[in-house]
C-alpha positions in Angstrom: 0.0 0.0 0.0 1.2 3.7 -1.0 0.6 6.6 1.6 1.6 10.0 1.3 0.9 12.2 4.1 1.0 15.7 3.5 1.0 19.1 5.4 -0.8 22.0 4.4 0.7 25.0 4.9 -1.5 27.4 6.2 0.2 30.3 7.6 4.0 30.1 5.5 3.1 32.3 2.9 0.1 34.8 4.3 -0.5 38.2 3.4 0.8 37.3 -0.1 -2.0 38.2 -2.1 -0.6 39.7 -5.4 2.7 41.7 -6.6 3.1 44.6 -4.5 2.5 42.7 -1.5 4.9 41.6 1.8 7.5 40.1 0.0 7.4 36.2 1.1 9.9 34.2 -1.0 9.9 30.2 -1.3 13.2 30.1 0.1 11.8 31.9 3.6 9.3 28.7 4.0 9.9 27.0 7.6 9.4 23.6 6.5 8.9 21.1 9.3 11.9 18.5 9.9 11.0 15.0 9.1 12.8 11.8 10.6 12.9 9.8 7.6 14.1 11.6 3.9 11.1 10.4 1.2 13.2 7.7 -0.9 13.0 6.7 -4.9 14.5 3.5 -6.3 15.5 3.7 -9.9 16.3 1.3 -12.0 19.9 1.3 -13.8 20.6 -2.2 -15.1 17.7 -5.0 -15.6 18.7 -8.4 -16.8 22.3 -7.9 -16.7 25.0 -10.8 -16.8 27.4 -8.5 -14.4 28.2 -5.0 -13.1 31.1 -3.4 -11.7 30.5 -2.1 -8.4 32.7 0.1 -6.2 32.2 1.1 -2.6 34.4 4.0 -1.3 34.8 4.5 2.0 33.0 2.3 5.1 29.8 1.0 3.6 27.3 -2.4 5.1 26.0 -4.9 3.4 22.6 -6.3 3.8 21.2 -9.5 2.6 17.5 -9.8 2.1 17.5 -7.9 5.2 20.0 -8.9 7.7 23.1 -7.3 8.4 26.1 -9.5 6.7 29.1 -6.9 7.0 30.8 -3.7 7.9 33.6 -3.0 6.5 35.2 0.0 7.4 37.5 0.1 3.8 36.6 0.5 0.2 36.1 -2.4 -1.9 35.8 -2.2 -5.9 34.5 -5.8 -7.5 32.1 -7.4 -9.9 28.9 -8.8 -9.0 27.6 -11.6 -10.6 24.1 -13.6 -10.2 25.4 -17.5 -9.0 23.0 -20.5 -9.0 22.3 -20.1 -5.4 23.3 -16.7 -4.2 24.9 -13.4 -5.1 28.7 -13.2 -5.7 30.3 -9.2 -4.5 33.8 -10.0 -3.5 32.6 -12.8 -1.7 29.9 -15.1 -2.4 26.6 -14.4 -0.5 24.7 -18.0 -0.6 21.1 -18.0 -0.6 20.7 -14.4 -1.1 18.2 -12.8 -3.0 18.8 -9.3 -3.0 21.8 -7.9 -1.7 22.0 -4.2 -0.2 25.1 -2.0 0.1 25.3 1.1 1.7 27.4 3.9 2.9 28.1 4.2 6.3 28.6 8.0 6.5 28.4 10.9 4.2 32.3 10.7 3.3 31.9 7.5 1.6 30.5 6.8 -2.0 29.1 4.3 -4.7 29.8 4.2 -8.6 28.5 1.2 -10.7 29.8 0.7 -13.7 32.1 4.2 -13.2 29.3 6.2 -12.6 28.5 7.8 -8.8 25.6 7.5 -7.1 24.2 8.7 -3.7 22.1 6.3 -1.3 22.4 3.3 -1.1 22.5 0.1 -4.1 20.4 -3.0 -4.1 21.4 -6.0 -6.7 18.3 -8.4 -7.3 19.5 -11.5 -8.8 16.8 -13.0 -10.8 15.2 -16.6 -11.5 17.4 -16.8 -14.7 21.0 -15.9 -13.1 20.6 -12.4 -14.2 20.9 -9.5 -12.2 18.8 -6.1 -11.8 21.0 -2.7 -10.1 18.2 -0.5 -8.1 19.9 2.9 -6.7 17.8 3.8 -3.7 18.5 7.9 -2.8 16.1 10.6 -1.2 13.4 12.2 -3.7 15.5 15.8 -3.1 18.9 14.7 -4.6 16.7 12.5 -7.4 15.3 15.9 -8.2 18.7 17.4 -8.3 20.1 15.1 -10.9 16.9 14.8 -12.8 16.4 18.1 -13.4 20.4 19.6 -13.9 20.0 17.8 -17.4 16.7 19.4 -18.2 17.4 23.1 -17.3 20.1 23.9 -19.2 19.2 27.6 -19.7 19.4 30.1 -16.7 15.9 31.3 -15.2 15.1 33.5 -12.8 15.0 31.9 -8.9 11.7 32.5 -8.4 10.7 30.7 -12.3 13.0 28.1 -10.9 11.2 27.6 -7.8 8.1 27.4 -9.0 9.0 24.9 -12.1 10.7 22.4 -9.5 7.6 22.7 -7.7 5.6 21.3 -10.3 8.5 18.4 -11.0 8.6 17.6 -7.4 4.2 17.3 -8.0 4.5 15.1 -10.8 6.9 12.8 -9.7 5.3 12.0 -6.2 2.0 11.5 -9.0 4.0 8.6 -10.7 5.5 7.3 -7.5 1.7 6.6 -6.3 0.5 5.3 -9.4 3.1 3.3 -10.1 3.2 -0.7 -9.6 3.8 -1.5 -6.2 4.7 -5.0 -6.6 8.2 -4.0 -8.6 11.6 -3.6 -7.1 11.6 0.1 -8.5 9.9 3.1 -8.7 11.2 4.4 -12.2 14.0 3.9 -15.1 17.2 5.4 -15.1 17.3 5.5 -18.9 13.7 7.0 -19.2 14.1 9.6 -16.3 17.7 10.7 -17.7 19.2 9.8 -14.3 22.5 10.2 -14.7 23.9 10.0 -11.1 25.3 12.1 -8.7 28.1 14.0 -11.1 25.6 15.7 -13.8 24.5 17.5 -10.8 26.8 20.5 -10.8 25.5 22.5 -13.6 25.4 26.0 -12.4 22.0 26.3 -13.3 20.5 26.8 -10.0 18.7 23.6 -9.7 20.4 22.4 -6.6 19.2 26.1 -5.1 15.6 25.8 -5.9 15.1 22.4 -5.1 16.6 23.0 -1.7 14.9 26.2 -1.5 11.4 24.6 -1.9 12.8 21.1 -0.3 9.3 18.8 0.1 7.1 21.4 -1.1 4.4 20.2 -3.9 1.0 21.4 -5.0 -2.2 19.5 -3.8 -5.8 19.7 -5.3 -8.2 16.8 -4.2 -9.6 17.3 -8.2 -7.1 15.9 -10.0 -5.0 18.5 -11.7 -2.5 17.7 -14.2 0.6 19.5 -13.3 3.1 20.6 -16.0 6.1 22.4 -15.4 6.6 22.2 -19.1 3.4 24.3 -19.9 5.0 26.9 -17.4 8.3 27.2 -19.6 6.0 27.6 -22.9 3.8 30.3 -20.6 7.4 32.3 -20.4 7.4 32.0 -16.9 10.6 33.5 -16.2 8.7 37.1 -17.0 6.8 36.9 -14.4 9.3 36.6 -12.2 10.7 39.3 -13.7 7.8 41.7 -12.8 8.0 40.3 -9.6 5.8 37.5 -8.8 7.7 35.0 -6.4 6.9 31.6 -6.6 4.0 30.7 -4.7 2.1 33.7 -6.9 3.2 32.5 -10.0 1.8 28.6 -9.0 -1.6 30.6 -8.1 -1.9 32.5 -11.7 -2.2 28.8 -13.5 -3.6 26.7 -10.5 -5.8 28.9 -8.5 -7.3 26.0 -6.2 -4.6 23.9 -5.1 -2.5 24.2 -2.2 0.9 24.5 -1.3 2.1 21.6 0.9 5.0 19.8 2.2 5.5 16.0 2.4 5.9 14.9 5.5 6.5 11.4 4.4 6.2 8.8 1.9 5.7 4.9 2.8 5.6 2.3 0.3 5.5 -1.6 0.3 7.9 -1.8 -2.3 10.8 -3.9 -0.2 14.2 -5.0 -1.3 16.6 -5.6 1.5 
């Protein structure tokens, strides 16, 4: 079962009525602090004979749950799907899905040369085949996600409101998506490209920490496009002087600005 609980915020943006008015950014928002960061699983390699997987810095590994080892060194190996387990530098009998993780914020994964935050789950499969999952928070998903699509510079407050609606649509997919799957979406379909595409000096890391959490909610059903704000030439408004939150209410007058408090889903790996 999916469940995303959501709070409305009532009083972070009042007395902003129109341009003129107290001047109440998206980056002044007290968001509330949460004790577990909303998490994505993405898909980067499905039915794959091997991968190269390296762990810098102290990381854990998990086997279908249960803590199998610490190790406070880096390790750099191929995995490989065996008949009756999973081999990562050692063989891991009897394992299903194996889960290796970074034990601080120091320490790092790449598969296949490529970096990613969070943590990385191999699934070995009924035909000896494995599937890569990256598991990171929602925020730094964002981050990557979006550094390859804004490639041109846009006003904060444009910004702001644009990641807004990205952040909407992708918690959208998350709880329509199938629940029964290892993942919620595809590295190659997303453009997910890691954790290095992220410095583009676009301002994306900036807006979507600026408006960390924050989506748009309307119990009709809205469809919410940040593209149709880009083609609406957003950035002018911003220019007159709409912040954010004004420039959501001139295309979606009836929904509300909220922040996810968190996000629970069944969809289990180790």
């Amino acid at each position: 079962m999916k469940k995303l609980n959501l709070l409305v915020l009532l009083g972070v943006f009042c007395g902003v009525s129109g341009v003129g008015d107290a001047d109440v950014k998206v980056s002044d928002a007290l968001l509330q602090s949460i004790l577990v960061e909303p998490k994505i699983r993405v898909l980067l390699l499905s039915e794959s004979t091997t991968a190269l997987i390296e762990a810098k810095g102290a990381f854990s590994v998990f086997g279908d749950g249960e803590l199998l080892r610490v190790s406070s060194q880096g390790q750099r190996c191929a995995a490989h799907a065996l008949y009756g387990g999973i081999r990562w530098g050692e063989n891991y009998p009897n394992v299903e899905c194996l889960k290796i993780e970074p034990l601080d914020g120091a320490a790092s994964l790449f598969v296949n040369g490529i970096q990613y935050r969070g943590a990385i789950y191999i699934h070995r499969t009924d035909r000896s085949c494995l599937f890569i999952v990256n598991e990171l928070a929602v925020e730094d998903y964002l981050k990557s996600t979006l550094s390859v699509k804004y490639l041109k510079e846009l006003d904060k407050e444009a910004l702001s409101a644009c990641v807004i609606l990205e952040r909407t649509a992708l918690y959208e997919r998350l709880l329509a998506g199938n629940s029964h799957s290892f993942w919620h979406v595809n590295a190659q379909e997303d453009r997910y490209g890691g954790f290095g595409v992220t410095s583009q000096f676009y301002g994306v890391e900036e807006a979507v920490d600026w408006t960390s959490r924050l989506v748009l909610d309307n119990p009709e059903g809205l469809v919410f496009n940040a593209d149709y704000l880009l083609r609406a030439n957003v950035d002018r408004l911003a220019i007159e002087g709409y912040n954010a939150r004004q420039i959501l209410e001139k295309f979606y007058k009836d929904a509300d600005l909220v922040v996810i408090e968190s996000w629970e889903d069944d969809c289990k790996g180790a």
